[in-house]
NULUM-391838 format. One line per 5 residues: number of its first residue (from 1); their letters; for each residue x, y negated, z of N, C-alpha, C, O. Coordinates in steps of 0.001 Angstrom, whole numbers, always signed. Each point is the difference from the previous one (the first is absolute). Example, Ala and Ser with C-alpha at 12.3 -4.5 7.8 and 13.67 -1.06 7.14 Angstrom:
REM residues 2
1	AS	+13190 +5690 +7800 -890 -1190 +0 +900 -1200 +0 +1036 +19 +665 ~ -1386 -1069 -1385 +820 -1190 +60 -770 -1090 +730 +509 -1108 +169 .
END
This chain:
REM residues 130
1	XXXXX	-7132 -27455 -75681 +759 +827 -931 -296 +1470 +287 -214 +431 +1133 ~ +217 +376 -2351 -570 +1580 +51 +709 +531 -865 -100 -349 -1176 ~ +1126 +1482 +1647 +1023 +912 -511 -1000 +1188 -64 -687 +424 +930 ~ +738 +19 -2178 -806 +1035 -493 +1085 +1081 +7 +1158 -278 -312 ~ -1576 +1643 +706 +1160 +875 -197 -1199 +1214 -440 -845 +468 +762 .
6	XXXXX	+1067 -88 -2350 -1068 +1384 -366 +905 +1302 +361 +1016 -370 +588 ~ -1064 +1638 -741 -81 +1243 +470 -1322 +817 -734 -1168 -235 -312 ~ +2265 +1476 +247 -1076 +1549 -205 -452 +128 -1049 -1116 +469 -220 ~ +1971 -898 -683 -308 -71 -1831 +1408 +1316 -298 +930 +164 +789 ~ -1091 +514 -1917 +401 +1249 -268 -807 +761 -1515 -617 -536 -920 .
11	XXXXX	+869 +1597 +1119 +50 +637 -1373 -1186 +1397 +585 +305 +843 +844 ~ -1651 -937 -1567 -847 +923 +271 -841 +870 -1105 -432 -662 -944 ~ +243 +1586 +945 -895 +518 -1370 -1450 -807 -106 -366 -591 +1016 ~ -282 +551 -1925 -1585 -233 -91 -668 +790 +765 +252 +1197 +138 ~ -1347 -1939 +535 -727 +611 +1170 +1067 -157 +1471 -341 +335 +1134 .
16	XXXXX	+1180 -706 -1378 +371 +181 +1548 -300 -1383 +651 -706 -841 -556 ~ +1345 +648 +1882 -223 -1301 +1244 +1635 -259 -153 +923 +783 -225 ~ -963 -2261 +450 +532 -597 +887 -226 -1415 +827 -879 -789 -346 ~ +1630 +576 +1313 -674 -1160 +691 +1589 -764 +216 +1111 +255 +466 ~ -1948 -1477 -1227 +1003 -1340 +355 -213 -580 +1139 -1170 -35 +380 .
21	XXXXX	+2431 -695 +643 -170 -586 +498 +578 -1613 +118 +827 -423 -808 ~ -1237 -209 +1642 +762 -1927 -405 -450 -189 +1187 -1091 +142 +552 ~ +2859 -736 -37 +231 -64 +1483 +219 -2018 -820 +322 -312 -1146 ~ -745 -797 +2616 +521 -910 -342 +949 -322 +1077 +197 +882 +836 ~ +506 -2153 -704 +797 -370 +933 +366 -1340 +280 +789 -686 -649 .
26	XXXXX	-1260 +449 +1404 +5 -1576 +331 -1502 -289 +645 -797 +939 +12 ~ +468 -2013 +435 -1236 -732 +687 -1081 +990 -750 +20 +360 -1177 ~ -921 -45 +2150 -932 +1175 -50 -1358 -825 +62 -400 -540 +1031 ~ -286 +500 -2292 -1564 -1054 +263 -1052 +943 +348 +322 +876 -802 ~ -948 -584 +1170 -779 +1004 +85 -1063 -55 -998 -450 +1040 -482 .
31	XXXXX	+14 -2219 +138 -890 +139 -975 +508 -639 -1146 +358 -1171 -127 ~ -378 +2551 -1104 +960 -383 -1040 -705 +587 -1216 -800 +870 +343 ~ +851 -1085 -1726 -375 +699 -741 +1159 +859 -429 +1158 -415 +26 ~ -1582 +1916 -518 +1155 +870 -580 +5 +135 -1377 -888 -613 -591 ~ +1825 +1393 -201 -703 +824 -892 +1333 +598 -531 +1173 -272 +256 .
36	XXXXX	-1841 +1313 -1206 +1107 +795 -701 -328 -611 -1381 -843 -872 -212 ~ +1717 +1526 -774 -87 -454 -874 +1457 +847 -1042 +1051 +286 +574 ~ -1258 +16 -2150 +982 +507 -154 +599 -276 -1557 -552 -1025 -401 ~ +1150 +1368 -266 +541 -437 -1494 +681 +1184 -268 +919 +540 +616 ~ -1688 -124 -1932 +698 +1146 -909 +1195 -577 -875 -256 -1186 -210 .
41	XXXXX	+1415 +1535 -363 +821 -798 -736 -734 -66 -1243 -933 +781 -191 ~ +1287 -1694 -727 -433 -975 -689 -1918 -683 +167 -857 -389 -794 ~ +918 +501 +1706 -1385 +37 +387 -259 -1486 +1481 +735 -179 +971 ~ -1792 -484 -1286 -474 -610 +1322 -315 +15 +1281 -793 +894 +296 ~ +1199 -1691 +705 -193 +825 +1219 -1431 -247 +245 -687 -1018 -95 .
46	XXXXX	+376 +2477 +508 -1467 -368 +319 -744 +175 +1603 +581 +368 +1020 ~ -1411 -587 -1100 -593 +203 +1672 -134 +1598 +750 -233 +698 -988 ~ +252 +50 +1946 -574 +1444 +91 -618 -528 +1133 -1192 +24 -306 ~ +1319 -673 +1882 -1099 -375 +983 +520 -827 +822 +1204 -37 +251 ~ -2204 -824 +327 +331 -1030 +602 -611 +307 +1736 -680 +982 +298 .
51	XXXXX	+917 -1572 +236 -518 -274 +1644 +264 -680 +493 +1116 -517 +30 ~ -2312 +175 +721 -75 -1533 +1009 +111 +817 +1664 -940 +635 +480 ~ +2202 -818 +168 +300 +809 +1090 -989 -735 +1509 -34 +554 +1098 ~ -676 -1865 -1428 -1463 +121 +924 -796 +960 +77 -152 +579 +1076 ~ -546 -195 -2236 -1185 +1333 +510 +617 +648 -1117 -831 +167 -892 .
56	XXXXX	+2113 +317 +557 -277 +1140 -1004 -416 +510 -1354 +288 +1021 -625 ~ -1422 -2549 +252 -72 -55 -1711 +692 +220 -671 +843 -848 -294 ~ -847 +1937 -214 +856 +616 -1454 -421 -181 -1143 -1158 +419 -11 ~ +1530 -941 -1310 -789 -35 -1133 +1382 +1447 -710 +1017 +404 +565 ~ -1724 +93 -2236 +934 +943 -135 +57 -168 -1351 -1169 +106 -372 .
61	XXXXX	+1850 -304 -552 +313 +114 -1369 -930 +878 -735 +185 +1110 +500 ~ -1155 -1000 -1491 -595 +931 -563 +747 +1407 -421 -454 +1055 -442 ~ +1476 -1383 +690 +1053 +1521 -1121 +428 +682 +1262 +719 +975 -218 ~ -1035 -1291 +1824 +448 +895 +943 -1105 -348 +683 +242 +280 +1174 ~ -1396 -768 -1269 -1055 +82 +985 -266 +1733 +202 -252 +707 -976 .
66	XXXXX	+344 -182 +2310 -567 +1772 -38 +1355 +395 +532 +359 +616 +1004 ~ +137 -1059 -1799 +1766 +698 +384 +1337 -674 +1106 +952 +692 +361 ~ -1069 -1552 -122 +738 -1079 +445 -821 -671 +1510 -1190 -182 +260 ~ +2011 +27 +247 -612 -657 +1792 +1230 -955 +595 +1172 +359 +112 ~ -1592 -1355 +158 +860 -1092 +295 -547 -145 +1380 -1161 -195 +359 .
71	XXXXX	+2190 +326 +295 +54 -220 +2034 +634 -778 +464 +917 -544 -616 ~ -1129 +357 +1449 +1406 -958 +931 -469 +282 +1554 -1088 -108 +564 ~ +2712 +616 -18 +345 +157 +1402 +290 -1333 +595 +921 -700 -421 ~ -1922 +248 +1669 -374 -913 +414 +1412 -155 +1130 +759 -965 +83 ~ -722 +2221 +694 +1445 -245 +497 +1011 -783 -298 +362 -1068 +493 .
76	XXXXX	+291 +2067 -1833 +1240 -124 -242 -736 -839 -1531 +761 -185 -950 ~ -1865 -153 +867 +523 -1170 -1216 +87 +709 -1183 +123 -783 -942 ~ -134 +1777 +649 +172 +508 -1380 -697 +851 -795 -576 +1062 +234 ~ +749 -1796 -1343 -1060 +489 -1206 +430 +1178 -831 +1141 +103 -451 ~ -2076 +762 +269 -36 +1235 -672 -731 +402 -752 -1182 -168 +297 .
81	XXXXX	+1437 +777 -1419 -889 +292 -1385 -174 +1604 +249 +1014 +697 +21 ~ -1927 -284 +112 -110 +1441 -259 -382 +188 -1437 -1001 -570 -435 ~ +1941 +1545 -535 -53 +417 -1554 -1168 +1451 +191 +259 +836 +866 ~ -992 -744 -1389 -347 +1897 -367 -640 +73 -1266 -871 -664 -561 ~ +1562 +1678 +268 -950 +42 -1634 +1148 -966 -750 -452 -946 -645 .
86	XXXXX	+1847 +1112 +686 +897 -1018 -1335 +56 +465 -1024 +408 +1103 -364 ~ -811 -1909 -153 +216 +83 -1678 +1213 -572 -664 +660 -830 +626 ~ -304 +1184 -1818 +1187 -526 -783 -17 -1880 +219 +854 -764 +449 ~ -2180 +540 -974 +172 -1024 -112 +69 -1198 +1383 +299 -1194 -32 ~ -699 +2059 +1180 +525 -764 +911 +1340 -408 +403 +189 -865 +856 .
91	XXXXX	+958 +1627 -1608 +1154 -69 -37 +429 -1570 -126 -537 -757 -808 ~ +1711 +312 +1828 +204 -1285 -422 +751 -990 +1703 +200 +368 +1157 ~ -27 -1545 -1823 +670 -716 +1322 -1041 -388 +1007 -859 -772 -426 ~ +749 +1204 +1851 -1298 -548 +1028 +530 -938 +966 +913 +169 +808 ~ -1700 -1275 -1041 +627 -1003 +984 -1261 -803 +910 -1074 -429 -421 .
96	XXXXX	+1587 +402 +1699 -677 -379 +928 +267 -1482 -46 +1073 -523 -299 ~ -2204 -89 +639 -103 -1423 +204 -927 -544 +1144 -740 +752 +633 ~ +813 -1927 -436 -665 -963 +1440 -187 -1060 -430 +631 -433 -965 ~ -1848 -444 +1794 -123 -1093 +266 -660 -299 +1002 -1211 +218 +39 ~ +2060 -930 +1243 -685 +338 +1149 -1152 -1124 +329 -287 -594 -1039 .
101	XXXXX	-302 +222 +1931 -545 -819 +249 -1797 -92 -812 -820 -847 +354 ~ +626 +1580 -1111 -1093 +152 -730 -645 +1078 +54 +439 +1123 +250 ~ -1781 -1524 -547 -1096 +1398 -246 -528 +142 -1778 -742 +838 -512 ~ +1447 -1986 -99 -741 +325 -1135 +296 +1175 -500 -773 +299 -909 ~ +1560 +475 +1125 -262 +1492 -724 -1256 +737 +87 -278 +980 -690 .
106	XXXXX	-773 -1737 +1954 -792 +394 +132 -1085 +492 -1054 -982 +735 +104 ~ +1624 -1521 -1290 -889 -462 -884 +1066 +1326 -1381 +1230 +37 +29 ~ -1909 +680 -850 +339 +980 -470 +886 -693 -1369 +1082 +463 -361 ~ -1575 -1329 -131 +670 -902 -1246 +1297 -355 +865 +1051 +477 -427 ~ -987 -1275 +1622 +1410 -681 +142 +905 +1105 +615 +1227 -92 -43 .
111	XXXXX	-2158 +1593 +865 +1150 +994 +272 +878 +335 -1201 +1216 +149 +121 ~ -1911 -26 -1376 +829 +785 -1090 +400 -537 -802 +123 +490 -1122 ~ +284 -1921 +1493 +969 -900 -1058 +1114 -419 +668 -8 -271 +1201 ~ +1197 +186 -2080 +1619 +252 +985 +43 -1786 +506 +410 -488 +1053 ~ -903 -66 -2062 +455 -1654 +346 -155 -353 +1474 +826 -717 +566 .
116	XXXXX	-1928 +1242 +71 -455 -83 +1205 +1038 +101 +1567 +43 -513 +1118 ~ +755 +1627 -2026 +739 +544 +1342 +1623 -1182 -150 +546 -450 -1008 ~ -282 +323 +2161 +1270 -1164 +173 +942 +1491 +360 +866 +239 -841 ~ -936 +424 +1618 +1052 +723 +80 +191 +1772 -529 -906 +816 +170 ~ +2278 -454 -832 +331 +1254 -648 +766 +701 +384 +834 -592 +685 .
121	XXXXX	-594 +2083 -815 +617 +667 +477 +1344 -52 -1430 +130 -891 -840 ~ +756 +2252 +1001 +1008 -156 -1231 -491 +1261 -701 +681 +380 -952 ~ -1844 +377 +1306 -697 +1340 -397 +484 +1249 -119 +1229 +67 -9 ~ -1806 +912 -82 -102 +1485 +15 -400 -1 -1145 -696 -773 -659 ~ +1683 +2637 +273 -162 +229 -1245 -754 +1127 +152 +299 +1033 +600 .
126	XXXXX	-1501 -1363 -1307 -601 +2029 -250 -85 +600 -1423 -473 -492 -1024 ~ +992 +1550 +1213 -710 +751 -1601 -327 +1360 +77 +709 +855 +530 ~ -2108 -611 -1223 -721 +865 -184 +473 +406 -897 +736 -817 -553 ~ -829 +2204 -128 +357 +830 -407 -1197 +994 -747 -906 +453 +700 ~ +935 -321 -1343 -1352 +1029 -740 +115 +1513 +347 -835 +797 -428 .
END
């Protein structure tokens, strides 16, 4: 079991940063797939980046590839989105997800599809601003 807890979502102009973070809690796998992922209202949730916390493979959504960096602190376990360069339309709900025990995120198709991930956070809200 994996308690997702997101953080560091807020209210920023276009062009600015922010960085999400997703703490989990409970049994710690070390090798897990991650990812973010987010939903504009009336809109689908869609993928922004995934990671396989073995070596670090990141795949990245085409609409934030350049802008966007997905990490994870090996310590403490937790995943972080660095934002730069937001746009309006990145505005929206960001939710962290898991599935531990796997590398297929390795693979760039199964990082950026939600079905994949077994576990969710309750998400962060961001909105950009023009």
């Amino acid at each position: 079991q994996m308690d997702m807890r997101e953080s560091g979502g807020g209210s920023v102009q276009g062009g600015g940063s922010l960085r999400l973070s997703c703490i989990h809690y409970g049994y710690t796998f070390r090798r897990k797939c991650m990812g973010w992922f987010r939903q504009a209202p009336g809109k689908e949730r869609e993928a922004v980046a995934g990671i396989y916390t073995g070596d670090g493979t990141a795949h990245y959504a085409d609409s934030v590839k350049g802008r966007f960096i997905v990490s994870r602190d090996s310590v403490s376990d937790t995943l972080f989105l660095q934002m730069n360069g937001l746009k309006p339309e990145d505005s929206g709900m960001y939710y962290c997800a898991a599935t531990p025990e796997t590398s297929q995120c390795r693979d760039a198709t199964w990082a950026l599809k939600s079905n994949g991930y077994r576990y969710w956070g309750q998400g962060t809200h961001v909105t950009v601003s023009s």
